[in-house]
C-alpha angles and dihedrals in degrees: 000000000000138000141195142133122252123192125240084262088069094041087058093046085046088057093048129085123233107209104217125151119221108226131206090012127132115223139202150170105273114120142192128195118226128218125185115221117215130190092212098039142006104243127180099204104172092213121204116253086235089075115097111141096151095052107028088068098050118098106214114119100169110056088085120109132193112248102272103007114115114226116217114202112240134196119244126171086259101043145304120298137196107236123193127226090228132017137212108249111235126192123236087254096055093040094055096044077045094052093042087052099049091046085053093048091044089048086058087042091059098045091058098260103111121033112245111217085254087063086048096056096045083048092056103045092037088055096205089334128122095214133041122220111228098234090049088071101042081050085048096039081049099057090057094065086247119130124208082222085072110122086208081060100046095105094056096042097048084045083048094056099045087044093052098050088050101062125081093247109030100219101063130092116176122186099295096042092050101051082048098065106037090041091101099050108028090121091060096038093045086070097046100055089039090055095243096146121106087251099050092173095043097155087052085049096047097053094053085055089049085049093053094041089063097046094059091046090071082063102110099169132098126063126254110252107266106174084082107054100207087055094058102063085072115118114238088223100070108108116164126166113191127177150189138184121214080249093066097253113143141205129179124172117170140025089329095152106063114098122237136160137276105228119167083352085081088067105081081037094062091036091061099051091049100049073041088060099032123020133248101272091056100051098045084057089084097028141046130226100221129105111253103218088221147072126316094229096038120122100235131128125198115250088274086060089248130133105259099237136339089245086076124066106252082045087048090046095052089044088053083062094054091072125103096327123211090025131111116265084247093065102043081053103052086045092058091039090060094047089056097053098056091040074057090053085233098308131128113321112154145143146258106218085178092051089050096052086043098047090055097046090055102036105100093134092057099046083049086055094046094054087048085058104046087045082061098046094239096151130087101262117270094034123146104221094196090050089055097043091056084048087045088061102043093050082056095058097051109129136226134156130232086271110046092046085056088060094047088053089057106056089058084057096050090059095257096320107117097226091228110052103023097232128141108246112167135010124271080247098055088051106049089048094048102059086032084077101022080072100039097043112000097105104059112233091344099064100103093052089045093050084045102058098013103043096194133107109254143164130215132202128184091245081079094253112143104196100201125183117203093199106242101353114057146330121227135193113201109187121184112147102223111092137199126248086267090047114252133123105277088213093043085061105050096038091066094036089056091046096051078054086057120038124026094252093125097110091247097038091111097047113128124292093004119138098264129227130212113287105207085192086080122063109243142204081011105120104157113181126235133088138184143257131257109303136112118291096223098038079058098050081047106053089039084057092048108046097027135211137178084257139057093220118021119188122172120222115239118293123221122198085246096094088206078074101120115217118219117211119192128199114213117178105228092199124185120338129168 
């Protein structure tokens, strides 16, 4: 709830009716009825739809979205901006009356009449206060999931700094100051602070992964992966979580910020950007797509004389051959590294020269592997085996930490857009192919089982990391070095298959009839009362997207001519609705 005070001027604009026409939306019978809340009465006011006074000033066109199209939210040299997939096509006539409303609304706005969303957002942090304390709005930033790390964030935050060194106290923003720092970036912090995001309750959420993070560090069983000895030196005791959603809101718990290699969890990596490069039919030209019902290291071909799948080590080796042919290893390097990097959003991507060195001297298996298929002719021709072998280890020994990886993931969850930064890193293709065998073949022998009570597409590595893709909400990473007898991390395994208990995340959880979970994408315990007037339902959600507000219904309370009067605003999430 939110309180502030408003002066008789404002009372008088709230009891009038703006006569504004709604153009290119469909309307239908759907109705809603609308109620005001007072502090000092309970008063029942049926208000015209006409009246819009918190939307009609805002100028924020483009906000508005057509019914069933998604918005991404995209990078421009102002600010980030949402942009739909389709529009509503709108004749000159309508776009000039549009535009000479909007500057007349603008020109209230700036003289202190209508609330910008700016103003919204300081009313809602400073809580009845005329100043915010910094670190108020970081705690507050922070709830939402959001860093100020965040590169999407970077404008606000730089604004934020200068700002701050330049007040007496150096802690205090009031309005203006305010405005002037989030300006930048009010589209992405609107939905922040209007839990927009796919995690609205993102603190409640938090907390549950913290309580199951716990619970698998009592684990004590599993062994560290000796057969490489860098990989040995690793303490059994390292356990890290990290998440992020494909909305950018992060979660870490743990020892997230050591670095570690990726192992086996490249592969699906490498696999992406080849079928990225070079398309689906080509690459499964040298591998197949089936489990292979063995282990991950054995020298075995399906009856084709494929490997079976890229998620085992002959199938990883020939898609490592895939990548950037004719070019110097070098070269090859230097091109995944700087996929990575952006699937990582810019964050930490390194190598273990140590593990590279270690992982050739011991890799007599795979040499084996690689001579069986080049006996079989499963390169492309000219290939030097050796060459690739030497590329296939030292993808191996890339290194991420718990943080970064988490990134990467989602960005597999987010379809290819690096939540982060908004960029477009791999293909819709890649991607779908990807976690298609991420889920069938990603977790060794244990896949089956895995794809049975987890559900999700996921990748392990004998470092202990556990790269798991939530399709359309977050990626995780989940490292702790001992391993099972199938090699995989034991409290990898636990942890996702606690959180599957947990949350409806198994990908037919949410089949019909089915005992439902807690979906941690709605916002729950959360019934604010208030609702609105007869009008229809999708003309509403237009014109709320439109002319936005922090909330997605917005009622003042009654206003009296004494401007001491609060007025009480309250915030109520619509949700789905057919």
């Amino acid at each position: 709830m939110l309180q502030f005070r408003f002066s008789s001027v404002l009372k008088e604009l709230f009891q009038s009716n703006l006569k504004r026409p709604l153009t290119g939306i469909t309307r239908n019978k759907t109705s809603l009825p609308i109620h005001y809340c007072s502090s000092n009465a309970s008063l029942d006011v049926q208000v015209s739809f006409k009246l819009k006074l918190l939307h009609a000033g805002v100028h924020r066109p483009l906000l508005c979205a057509a019914p069933g199209t998604r918005t991404y939210c995209t990078k421009t040299e102002g600010a980030a901006i949402p942009v739909t997939e389709s529009a509503i096509p709108v004749t000159d006539q309508e776009k000039k009356d549009e535009t000479a409303k909007e500057a007349a609304a603008e020109k209230r706005r700036k003289a202190g009449i209508l609330p910008s969303l700016e103003d919204l957002l300081f009313y809602t942090i400073a809580e009845g206060q005329e100043k915010i304390p910094v670190h108020k709005f970081l705690t507050a930033l922070k709830a939402t999931g959001l860093r100020t790390g965040d590169p999407r964030l970077k404008e606000c935050m730089d604004t934020l700094k200068v700002t701050l060194k330049n007040t007496s106290d150096g802690v205090m923003l009031d309005r203006d100051l305010f405005k002037k720092c989030v300006q930048s970036n009010i589209v992405l912090l609107t939905q922040a602070f209007r839990k927009k995001f796919v995690i609205p309750d993102f603190q409640s959420f938090s907390s549950h992964i913290d309580e199951l993070y716990e619970s698998a560090k009592n684990l004590t069983e599993g062994q560290v992966a000796d057969y490489i000895p860098q990989l040995a030196k690793f303490s059994p005791d390292l356990w890290a979580v990290s998440l992020c959603t494909v909305d950018g809101q992060r979660h870490t718990v743990g020892d997230t910020k050591v670095p570690f290699c990726l192992q086996s969890c490249v592969k699906p990596l490498k696999y992406a950007i080849a079928v990225h490069d070079h398309g689906t039919e080509y690459v499964h030209r040298f591998i197949g797509k089936e489990p292979s019902g063995l282990r991950f290291n054995k020298l075995f071909l399906d009856e084709d004389d494929k490997p079976h799948n890229p998620m085992v080590n002959a199938g990883a080796i020939v898609c490592t051959s895939l990548i950037k042919q004719g070019a110097s290893n070098a070269e090859k390097f230097d091109y995944v590294m700087n996929f990575l990097n952006k699937m990582a959003g810019n964050e930490y991507v390194g190598f273990s020269n140590a593990t590279f060195q270690s992982e050739r001297e011991s890799g007599d298996r795979n040499f084996a592997i690689g001579y069986y298929l080049k006996e079989k002719k499963c390169f492309p021709e000219g290939t030097d085996m050796t060459s690739i072998l030497d590329f296939y280890f030292q993808l191996c020994s890339i290194e991420v930490t718990c943080e970064s990886a988490s990134v990467m993931a989602a960005t597999l969850a987010n379809g290819g857009f690096c939540p982060i930064t908004g960029e477009r890193v791999l293909s819709p293709e890649a991607v779908r192919d990807t976690l298609s065998l991420m889920h069938s073949c990603g977790m060794y022998d244990f896949s089956g089982q895995f794809a049975f009570h987890v559900g999700l597409p996921a990748k392990s590595g004998v470092a202990g990391g556990i790269l798991l893709v939530v399709p359309n909400v977050m990626g995780i990473m989940c490292w702790s070095p001992p391993l099972d007898k199938l090699g995989n991390s034991v409290r990898g395994i636990q942890f996702c298959t606690d959180l599957v208990s947990l949350f409806n995340f198994h990908n037919y959880d949410n089949l019909r009839h089915f005992a439902k979970k807690h979906d941690p994408r709605r916002e729950g315990g959360d019934q604010r009362q208030f609702t609105f007037g007869p009008m229809d339902y999708e003309s509403l959600q237009q014109e709320l997207a439109l002319k936005d507000s922090l909330w997605k219904k917005v009622v003042p309370t009654d206003c009296h001519e004494d401007s001491s009067t609060t007025v009480v605003y309250r915030m109520e999430s619509v949700g789905e609705r057919n």
